[in-house]
N, C-alpha and C positions, 0 to 999 in steps of 0.2 A: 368822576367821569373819566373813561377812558380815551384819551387824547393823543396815543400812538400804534401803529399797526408794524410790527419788526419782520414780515413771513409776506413776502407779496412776490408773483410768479407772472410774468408780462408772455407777451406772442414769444420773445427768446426762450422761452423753457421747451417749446413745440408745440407740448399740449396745452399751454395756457393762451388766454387770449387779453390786448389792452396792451398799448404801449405807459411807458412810466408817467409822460403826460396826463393819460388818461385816468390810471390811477393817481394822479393827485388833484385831478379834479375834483373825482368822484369820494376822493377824501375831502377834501376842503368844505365839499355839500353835506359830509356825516359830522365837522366839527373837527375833524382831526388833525393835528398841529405837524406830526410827525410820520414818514413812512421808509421803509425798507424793502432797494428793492433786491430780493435774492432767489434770481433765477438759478435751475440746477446746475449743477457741474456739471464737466461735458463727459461726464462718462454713463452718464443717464441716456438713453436710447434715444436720435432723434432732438436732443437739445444744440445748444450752440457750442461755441468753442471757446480757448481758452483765452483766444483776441478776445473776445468780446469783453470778457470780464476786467482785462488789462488795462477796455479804451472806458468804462463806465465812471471813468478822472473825470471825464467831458460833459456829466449830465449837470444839470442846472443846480445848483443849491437848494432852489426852492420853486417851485411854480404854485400859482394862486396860493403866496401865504403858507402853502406846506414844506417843507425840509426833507429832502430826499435826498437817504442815507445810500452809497454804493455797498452793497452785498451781495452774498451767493448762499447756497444751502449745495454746501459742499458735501458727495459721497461719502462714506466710509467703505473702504476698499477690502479692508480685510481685519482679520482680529487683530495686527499690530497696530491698528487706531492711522494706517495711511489715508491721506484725502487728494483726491481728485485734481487738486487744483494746487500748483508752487508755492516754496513761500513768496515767493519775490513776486507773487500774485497777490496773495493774501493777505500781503502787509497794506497793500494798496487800498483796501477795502474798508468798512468803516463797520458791516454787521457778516459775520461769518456763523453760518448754522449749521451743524455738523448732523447728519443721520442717515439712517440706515434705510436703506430701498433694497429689494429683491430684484431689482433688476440690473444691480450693481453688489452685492454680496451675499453669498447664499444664506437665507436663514439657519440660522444654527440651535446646538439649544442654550438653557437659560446661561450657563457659566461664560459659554462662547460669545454669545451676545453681547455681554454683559463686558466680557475681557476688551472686548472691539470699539467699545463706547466713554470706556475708562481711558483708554491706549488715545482716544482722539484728543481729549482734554488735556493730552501732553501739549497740544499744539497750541503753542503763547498766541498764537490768529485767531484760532477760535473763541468766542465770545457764545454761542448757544447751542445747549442741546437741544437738539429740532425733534418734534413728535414723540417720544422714549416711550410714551404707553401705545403698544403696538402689539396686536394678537400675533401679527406673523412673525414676531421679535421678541418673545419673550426674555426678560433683566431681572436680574434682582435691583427692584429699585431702591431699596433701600443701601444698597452698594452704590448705585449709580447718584443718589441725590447728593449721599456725604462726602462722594468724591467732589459734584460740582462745587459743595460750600468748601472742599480744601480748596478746589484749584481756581476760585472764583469765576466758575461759569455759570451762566444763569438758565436755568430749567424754563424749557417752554411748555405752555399749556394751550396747546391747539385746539383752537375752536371746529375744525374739520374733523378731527379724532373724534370731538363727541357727538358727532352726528349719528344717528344708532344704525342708518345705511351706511355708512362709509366702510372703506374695507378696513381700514386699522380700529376700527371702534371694540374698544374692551371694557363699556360698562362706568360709569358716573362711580362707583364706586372705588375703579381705583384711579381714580383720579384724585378723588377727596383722600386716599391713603397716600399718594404721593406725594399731594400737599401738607397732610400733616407731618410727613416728613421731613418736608422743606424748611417747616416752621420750628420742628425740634432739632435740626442741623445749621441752621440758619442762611439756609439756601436763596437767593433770590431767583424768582418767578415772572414771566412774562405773557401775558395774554396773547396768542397771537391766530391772524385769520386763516393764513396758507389758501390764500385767496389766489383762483388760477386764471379769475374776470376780473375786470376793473370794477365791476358793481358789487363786489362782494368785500372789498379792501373794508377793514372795518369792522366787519361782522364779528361780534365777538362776545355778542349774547348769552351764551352756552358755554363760553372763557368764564364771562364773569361771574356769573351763576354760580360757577361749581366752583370759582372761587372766595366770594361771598358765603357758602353753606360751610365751608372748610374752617373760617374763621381764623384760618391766617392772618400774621399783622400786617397792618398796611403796609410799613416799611420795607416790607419785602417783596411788595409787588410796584411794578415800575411803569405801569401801564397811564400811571395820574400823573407824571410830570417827565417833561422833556430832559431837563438836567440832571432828575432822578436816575432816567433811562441810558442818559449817554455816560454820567459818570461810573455806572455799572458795568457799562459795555468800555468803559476807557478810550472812549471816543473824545478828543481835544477838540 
């Protein structure tokens, strides 16, 4: 059973809606022990600032029974792997998700991409790469997976990417080739919702799915226990 959701977007994103409360209700109702909340960095059009991210010290540790991580799903700014937000921000945080939006870095092609997502991983803050299978971002992932397993950052597997309306959706299949690379490099993997309602925290149906078909080992997906997750992420 999957019992954490790392990708949660509140009313501070702009376009999302749910305060963190809200989301951890609405977790607590699916089972979910654990949540992350990582609204975007402020160089996202229309998001909040970089106060905010500074003051999310102050959110509760837990409401209804769930554990609510401070994070952000920080920009990637340009090919030399820059982010959006300090470090003297980001040390403060406990899930940092690093990726790439078109509304913050022009799409490139696959090398450029690919250089820009590598270059982020230098950042000792960052703990995940956020959405990587992306039509409008094409990578070589198989560059990109073996870097995460050098520099121990954990691959996310977004449940919104496979939705086959979503605009980033590139097909179940290479999803399952991304994973078998995770599992030949020895990459850890993360289910995650990129939930931008409170009703949707959780959703991760079509995570697990195409996780389950891939036959990755368990060990490497982090989604089945709290400690598995935080000692991954190097969370104390």
């Amino acid at each position: 059973m999957y019992i954490t959701d790392t990708h949660c977007h509140t009313s501070a994103s702009g376009h999302a809606d749910g305060s963190p409360a809200e989301y951890a209700l609405k977790a607590a109702a699916k089972g979910l022990k654990l949540i992350a909340i990582t609204d975007h960095g402020p160089e996202m059009p229309e998001t909040t600032t970089k106060g905010y991210f500074a003051g999310l010290k102050s959110l509760p540790r837990f409401i209804g029974g769930v554990e609510i991580l401070p994070g952000a799903e920080v920009n990637i700014m340009d090919r030399d792997g820059r982010l959006d937000l300090p470090d003297a921000i980001l040390r403060r945080l406990k899930v940092v998700i690093a990726s790439l939006h078109p509304n913050c870095i022009e799409p490139g092609g696959e090398a450029e991409n690919t250089r820009a997502v590598v270059a982020a991983m230098s950042n000792p803050h960052v703990n995940i790469i956020g959405h990587i299978l992306d039509r409008n971002f094409p990578v070589d992932i198989e560059t990109v997976v073996r870097a995460a397993a050098r520099t121990g950052k954990v691959v996310e597997v977004n449940d919104s990417s496979l939705h086959p309306l979503n605009w980033r959706y590139c097909g179940e299949e290479a999803f399952l080739e991304m994973l078998r690379l995770c599992a030949e490099a020895g990459a850890q993997v993360v289910a995650a919702s990129d939930a931008h309602t409170s009703g949707r925290v959780g959703d991760l149906s079509r995570a697990a799915e195409v996780i389950a078909k891939s036959g990755i080992p368990g060990e490497l997906v982090l989604n089945d226990s709290v400690e598995k997750l935080k000692k991954a992420l190097k969370i104390g």
